[in-house]
C-alpha positions in Angstrom: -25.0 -88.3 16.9 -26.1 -87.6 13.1 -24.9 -91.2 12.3 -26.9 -92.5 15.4 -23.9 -94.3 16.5 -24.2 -92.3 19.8 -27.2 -91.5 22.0 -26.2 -88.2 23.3 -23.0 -86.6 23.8 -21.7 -83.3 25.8 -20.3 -80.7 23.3 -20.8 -77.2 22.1 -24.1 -75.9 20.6 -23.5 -76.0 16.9 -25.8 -73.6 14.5 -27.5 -74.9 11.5 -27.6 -78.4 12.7 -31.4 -79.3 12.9 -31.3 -82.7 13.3 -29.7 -82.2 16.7 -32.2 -81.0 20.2 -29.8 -79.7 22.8 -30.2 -79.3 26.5 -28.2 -76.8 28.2 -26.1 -77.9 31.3 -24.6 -74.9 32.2 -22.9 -71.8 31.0 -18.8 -71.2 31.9 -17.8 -68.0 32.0 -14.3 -67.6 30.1 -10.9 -66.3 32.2 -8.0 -65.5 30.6 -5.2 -67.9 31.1 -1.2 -67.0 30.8 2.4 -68.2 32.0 2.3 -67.6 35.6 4.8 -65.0 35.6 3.2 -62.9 33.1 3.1 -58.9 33.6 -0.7 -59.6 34.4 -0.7 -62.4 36.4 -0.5 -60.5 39.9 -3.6 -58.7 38.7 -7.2 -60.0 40.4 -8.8 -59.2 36.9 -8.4 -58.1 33.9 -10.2 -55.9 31.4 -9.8 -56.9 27.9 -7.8 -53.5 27.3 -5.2 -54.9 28.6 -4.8 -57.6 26.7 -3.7 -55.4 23.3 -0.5 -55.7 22.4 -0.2 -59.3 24.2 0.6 -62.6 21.9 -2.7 -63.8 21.6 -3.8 -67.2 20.9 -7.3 -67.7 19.1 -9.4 -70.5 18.3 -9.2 -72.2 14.9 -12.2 -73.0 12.8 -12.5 -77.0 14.8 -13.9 -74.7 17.7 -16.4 -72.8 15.7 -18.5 -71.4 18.7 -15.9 -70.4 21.0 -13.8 -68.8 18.4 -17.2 -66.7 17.5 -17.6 -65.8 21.2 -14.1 -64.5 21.7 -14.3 -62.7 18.5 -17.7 -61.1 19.3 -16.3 -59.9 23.0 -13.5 -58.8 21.6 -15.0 -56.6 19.2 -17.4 -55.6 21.6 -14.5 -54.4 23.9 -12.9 -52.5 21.3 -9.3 -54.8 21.1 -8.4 -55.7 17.9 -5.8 -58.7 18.2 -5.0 -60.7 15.7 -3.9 -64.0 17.0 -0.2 -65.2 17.0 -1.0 -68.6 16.0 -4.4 -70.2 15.9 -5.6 -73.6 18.8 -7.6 -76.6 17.8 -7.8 -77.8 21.5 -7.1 -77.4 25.1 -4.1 -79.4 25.4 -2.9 -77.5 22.5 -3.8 -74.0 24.0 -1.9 -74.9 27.1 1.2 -76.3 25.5 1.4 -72.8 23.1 0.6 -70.4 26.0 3.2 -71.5 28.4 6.3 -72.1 25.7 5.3 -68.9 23.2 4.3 -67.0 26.3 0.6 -66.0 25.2 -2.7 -65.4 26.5 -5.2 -66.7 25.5 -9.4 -66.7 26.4 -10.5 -70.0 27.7 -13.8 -71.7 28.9 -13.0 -72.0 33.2 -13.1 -75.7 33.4 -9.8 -75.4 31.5 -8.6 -74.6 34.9 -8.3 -78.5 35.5 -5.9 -78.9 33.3 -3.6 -76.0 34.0 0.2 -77.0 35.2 1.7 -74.8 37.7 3.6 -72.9 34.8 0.2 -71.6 33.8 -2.5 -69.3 35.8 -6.1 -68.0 35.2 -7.4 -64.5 36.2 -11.2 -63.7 35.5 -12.0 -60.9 33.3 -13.4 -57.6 34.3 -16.9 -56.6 33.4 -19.2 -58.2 31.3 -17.8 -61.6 30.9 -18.7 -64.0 27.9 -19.6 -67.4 28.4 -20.2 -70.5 26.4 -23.0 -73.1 26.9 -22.6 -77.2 27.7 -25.3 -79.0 26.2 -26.3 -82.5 25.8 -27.0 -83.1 22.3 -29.0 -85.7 20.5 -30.9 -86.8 17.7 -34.5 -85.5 17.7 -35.9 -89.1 15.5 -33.6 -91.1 18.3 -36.7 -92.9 20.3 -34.4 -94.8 22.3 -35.5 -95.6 26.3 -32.4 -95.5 27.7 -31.9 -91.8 26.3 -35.3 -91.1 27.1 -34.8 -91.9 30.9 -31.5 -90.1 30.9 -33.3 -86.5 29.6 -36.0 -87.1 32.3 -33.0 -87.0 34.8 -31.1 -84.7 33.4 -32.1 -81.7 35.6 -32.2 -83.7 38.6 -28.6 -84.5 38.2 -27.7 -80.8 36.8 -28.7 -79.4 40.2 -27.4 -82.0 42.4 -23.5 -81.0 40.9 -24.6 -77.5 40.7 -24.7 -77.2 44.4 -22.5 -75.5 46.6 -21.5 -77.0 49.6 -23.5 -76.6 52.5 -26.8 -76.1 50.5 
């Protein structure tokens, strides 16, 4: 996007990037996701309480804003974990939580991707979330990107609806 080899792209807010406009798509609340026959897993939700004490996997700096999310939510539950290793993606999150046996706080479209040896439960109370945005260059004049933002809402709330709307 700041090379202007792409028009727009889906990702993750970043701060301090002015060059970029973003429009927000959605916000996904994260769940906490574990081996399927973790102590926790027959619970309907969790509260971050419970997850002291747990192997926890955290985000590594490549994920800058969802490693500051989990790390504000966490403070502002009052558990202090220090993670067991440190995830630069998904696949990678996955892979650690079902062979270490950790936990880890992921964005709920990770949910996709889960294999049957891993589950999700939601978390109790105030639940963080992370925005999807489209990002692009503010200069970038290009129709085609200009006929895609003047859609974008359109198309937002055409996924967003539940069946039977």
């Amino acid at each position: 996007l700041l090379r202007g080899k792409l028009d727009i792209a889906f990702l993750r807010q970043e701060p301090d990037i002015p060059a970029l406009a973003y429009k927000l798509l959605r916000s996904e609340p994260l769940v906490v996701v574990m081996p399927s026959d973790h102590r926790l897993a027959s619970r309907d939700a969790i509260a971050p309480q419970e997850l002291a004490g747990e192997r926890f996997l955290g985000m590594s700096e490549t994920a800058p804003v969802l490693r500051a999310i989990i790390t504000a939510y966490l403070r502002r539950s009052g558990v202090d974990l220090t993670p067991a290793h440190e995830v630069d993606y998904l696949s990678m999150a996955i892979s650690l939580i079902a062979s270490t046996r950790a936990v880890a706080l992921l964005p709920v479209y990770a949910l996709n991707f889960l294999p049957a040896s891993v589950i999700s439960r939601p978390l109790q109370g105030e639940v963080p979330t992370i925005d999807l945005v489209l990002g692009y260059h503010k200069t970038n004049t290009s129709p085609l990107l200009r006929l895609f933002l003047s859609k974008v809402d359109e198309m937002v709330e055409r996924v967003s609806k539940k069946p039977g709307d």
